[in-house]
TORRO-570499 format. One record per residue (C-alpha): residue number from 1; residue in three letters; z negated, y, x. Coordinates in steps of 0.2 Angstrom, whole numbers, plus 5000, padded with zeros to 4 digits. Example, Ala and Ser with C-alpha at 12.3 -4.5 7.8 and 13.67 -1.06 7.14 Angstrom:
BEGIN
1:ALA:4961:4978:5062
2:SER:4964:4995:5068
// end
This chain:
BEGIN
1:UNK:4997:4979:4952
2:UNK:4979:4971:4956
3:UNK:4969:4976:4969
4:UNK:4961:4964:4979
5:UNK:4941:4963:4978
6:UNK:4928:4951:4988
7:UNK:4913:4949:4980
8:UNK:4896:4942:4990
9:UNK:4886:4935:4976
10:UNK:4872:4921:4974
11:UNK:4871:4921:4955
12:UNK:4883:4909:4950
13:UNK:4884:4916:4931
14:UNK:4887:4933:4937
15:UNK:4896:4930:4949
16:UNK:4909:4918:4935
17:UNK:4908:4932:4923
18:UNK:4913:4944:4937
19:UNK:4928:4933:4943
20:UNK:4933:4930:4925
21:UNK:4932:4948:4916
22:UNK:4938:4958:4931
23:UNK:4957:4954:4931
24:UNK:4957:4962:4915
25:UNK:4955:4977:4922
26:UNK:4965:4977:4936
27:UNK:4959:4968:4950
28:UNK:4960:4950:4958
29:UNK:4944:4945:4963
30:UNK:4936:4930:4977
31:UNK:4918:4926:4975
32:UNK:4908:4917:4990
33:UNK:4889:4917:4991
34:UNK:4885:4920:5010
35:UNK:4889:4935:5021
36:UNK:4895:4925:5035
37:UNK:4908:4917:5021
38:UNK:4910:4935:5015
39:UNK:4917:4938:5035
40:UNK:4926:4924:5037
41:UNK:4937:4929:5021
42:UNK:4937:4945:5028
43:UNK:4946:4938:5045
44:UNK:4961:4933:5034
45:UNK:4963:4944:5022
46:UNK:4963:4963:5017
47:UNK:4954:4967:5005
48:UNK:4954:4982:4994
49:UNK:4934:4984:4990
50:UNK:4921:4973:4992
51:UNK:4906:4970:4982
52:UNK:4889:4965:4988
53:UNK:4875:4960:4979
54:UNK:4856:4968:4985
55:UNK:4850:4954:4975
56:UNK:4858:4940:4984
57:UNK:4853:4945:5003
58:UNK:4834:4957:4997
59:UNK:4826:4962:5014
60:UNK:4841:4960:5027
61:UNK:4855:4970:5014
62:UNK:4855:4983:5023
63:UNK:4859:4972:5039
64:UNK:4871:4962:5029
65:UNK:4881:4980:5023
66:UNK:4881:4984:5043
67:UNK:4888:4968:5047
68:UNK:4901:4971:5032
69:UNK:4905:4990:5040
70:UNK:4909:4983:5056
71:UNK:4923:4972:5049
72:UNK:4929:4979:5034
73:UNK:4937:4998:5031
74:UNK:4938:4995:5013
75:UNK:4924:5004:5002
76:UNK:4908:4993:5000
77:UNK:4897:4996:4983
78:UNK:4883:4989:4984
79:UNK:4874:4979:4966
80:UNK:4857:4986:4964
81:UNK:4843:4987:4951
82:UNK:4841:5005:4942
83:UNK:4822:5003:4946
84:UNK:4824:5000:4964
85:UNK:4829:5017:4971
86:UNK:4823:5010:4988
87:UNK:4836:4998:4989
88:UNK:4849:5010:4982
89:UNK:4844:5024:4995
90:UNK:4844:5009:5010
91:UNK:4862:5003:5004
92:UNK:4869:5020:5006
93:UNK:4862:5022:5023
94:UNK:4867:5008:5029
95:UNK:4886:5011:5024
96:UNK:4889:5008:5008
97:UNK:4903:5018:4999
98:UNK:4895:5019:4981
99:UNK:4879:5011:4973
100:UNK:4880:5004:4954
101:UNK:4865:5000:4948
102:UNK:4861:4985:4935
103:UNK:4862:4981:4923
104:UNK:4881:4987:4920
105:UNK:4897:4982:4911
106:UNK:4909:4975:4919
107:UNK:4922:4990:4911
108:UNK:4911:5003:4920
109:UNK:4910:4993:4937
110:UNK:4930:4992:4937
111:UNK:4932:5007:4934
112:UNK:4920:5015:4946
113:UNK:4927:5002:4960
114:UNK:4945:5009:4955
115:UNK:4941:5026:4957
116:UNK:4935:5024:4977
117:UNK:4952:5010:4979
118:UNK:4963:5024:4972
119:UNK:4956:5037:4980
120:UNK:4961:5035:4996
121:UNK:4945:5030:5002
122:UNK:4950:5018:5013
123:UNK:4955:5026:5029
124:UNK:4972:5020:5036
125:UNK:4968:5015:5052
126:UNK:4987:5008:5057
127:UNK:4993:5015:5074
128:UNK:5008:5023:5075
129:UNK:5016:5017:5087
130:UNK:5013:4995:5087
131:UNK:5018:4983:5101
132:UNK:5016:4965:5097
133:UNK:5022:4952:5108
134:UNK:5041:4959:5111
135:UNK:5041:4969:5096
136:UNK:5040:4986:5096
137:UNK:5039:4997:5081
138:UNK:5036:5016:5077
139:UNK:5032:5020:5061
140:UNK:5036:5037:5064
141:UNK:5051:5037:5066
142:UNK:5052:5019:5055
143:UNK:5063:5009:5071
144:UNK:5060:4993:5079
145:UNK:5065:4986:5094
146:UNK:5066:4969:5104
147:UNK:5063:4971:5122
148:UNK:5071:4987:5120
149:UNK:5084:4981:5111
150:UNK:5085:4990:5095
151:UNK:5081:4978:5080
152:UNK:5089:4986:5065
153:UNK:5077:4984:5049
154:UNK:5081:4992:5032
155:UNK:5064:5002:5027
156:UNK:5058:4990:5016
157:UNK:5060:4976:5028
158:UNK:5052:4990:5044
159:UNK:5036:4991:5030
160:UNK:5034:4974:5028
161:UNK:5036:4968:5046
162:UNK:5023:4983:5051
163:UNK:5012:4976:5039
164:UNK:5012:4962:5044
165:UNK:5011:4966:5063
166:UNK:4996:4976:5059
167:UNK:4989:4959:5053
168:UNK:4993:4950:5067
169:UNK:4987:4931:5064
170:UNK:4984:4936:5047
171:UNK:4986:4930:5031
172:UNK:4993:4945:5019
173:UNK:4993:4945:5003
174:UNK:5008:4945:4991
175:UNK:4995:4961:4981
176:UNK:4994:4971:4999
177:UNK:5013:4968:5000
178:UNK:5018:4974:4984
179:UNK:5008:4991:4988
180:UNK:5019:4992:5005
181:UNK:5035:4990:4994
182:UNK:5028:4999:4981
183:UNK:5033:4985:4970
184:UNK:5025:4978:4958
185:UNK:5016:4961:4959
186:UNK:5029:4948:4955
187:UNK:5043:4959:4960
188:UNK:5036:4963:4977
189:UNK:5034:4943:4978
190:UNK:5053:4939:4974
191:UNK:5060:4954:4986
192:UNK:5047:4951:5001
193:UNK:5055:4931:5000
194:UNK:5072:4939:5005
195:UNK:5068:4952:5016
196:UNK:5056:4937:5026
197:UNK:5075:4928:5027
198:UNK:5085:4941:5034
199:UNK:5070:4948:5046
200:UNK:5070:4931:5052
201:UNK:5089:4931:5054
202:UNK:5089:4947:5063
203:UNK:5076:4940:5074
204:UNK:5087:4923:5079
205:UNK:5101:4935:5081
206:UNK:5092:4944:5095
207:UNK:5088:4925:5100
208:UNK:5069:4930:5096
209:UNK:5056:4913:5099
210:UNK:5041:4921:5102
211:UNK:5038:4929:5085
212:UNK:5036:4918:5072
213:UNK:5034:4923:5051
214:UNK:5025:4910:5042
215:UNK:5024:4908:5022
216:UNK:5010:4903:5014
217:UNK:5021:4899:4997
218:UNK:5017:4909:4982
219:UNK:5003:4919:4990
220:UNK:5008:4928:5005
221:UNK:5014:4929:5022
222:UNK:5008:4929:5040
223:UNK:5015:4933:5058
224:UNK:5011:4926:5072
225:UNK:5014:4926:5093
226:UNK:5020:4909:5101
227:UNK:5013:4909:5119
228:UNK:5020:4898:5131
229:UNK:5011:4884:5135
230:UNK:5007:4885:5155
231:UNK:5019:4872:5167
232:UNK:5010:4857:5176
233:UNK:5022:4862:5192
234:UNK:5017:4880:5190
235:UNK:4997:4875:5190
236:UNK:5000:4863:5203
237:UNK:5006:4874:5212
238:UNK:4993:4889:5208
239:UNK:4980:4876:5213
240:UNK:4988:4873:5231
241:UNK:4989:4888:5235
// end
């Protein structure tokens, strides 16, 4: 299993041998160059780590880690020179999880970004109990219902929907999935494709329109709210009044 990892960095050759020697050791890495592109992936996917380069940002990194913090609950290492204990010292204060200081090998930067992934060190900040549009869910007690009408949900299908809740809007990824299957990678891909079916024919049973589960094929999934768009009459009518 890969864990996903977002990497802000204006070095283009670092940041390719980064993106290239890192699946090796067990992570699935995106590069872009800009904190606000760093936020906008961040909107749409969860990621496991993310890795910010001092370099790439110099006197507004620590403004760029705060930014980061307020979006992100995954651990933030900060990239830094070993002469620069200034920057190092400033990163930590300003949120980030763990400093590496460069030069290092990629082997090393692996495994000290594994290490704070598989540690638990990000906090798990779903709610227990989740109300999304007519779905409710308690993982508690791992039911679901439909405006109180009990949707029946086998547990793999109740920890994929709630993962999905979680993300309302966004897109999840198949690597996040196959750690809430607790799966691996490819078999997490295959199995999530047919509990997605029957979830969605549960739903049309209980003649569910407002919930709708997207694929984004061979990548991940996505659930979304369909609100009704207002009636002409009914604004008409609003407006007379």
């Amino acid at each position: 299993m890969q864990h996903l990892c977002l990497i802000i960095e204006r070095d283009a050759s670092f940041a390719r041998r980064l993106l290239h020697e890192l699946p090796a050791f067990g992570f699935k890495p995106y590069g872009v160059d800009s904190c606000r592109a760093a936020l906008s992936m961040l909107q749409l996917w969860r990621f496991d780590t993310v890795l910010l380069d001092a370099a790439a940002f110099g006197e507004n990194t620590a403004n760029a880690l705060r930014a980061l913090r307020k979006r992100v609950s995954a651990p933030v290492v900060l990239l830094a020179p070993a002469h620069d204990e200034a920057t190092q010292l400033a990163g930590l204060e300003a949120g980030a999880r763990d400093v590496v200081t460069l030069p290092t090998s990629t082997r090393l930067l692996a495994a000290r970004l594994r290490r704070l992934v598989e540690s638990g060190a990000e906090p798990d900040d779903a709610p227990a109990m989740l109300s999304v549009g007519p779905l409710t869910m308690d993982a508690r007690r791992g039911s679901a219902s439909i405006d109180d009408r009990p949707l029946p949900l086998t547990a793999h299908q109740f920890d994929l929907l709630y993962l999905l809740a979680t993300r309302l809007g966004q897109f999840v990824h198949r690597e996040a999935i196959a750690r809430a299957l607790r799966s691996s990678s490819a078999d997490a891909g295959r199995s999530a494709d047919v509990h997605i079916y029957r979830i969605r024919k549960k739903l049309r049973a209980l003649d569910v329109t407002a919930l709708r589960l997207d694929t984004v094929h061979g990548r991940g999934y996505c659930l979304t709210v369909d609100t009704p768009e207002p009636h002409e009459d009914g604004d008409a009518v609003d407006a007379a009044t």
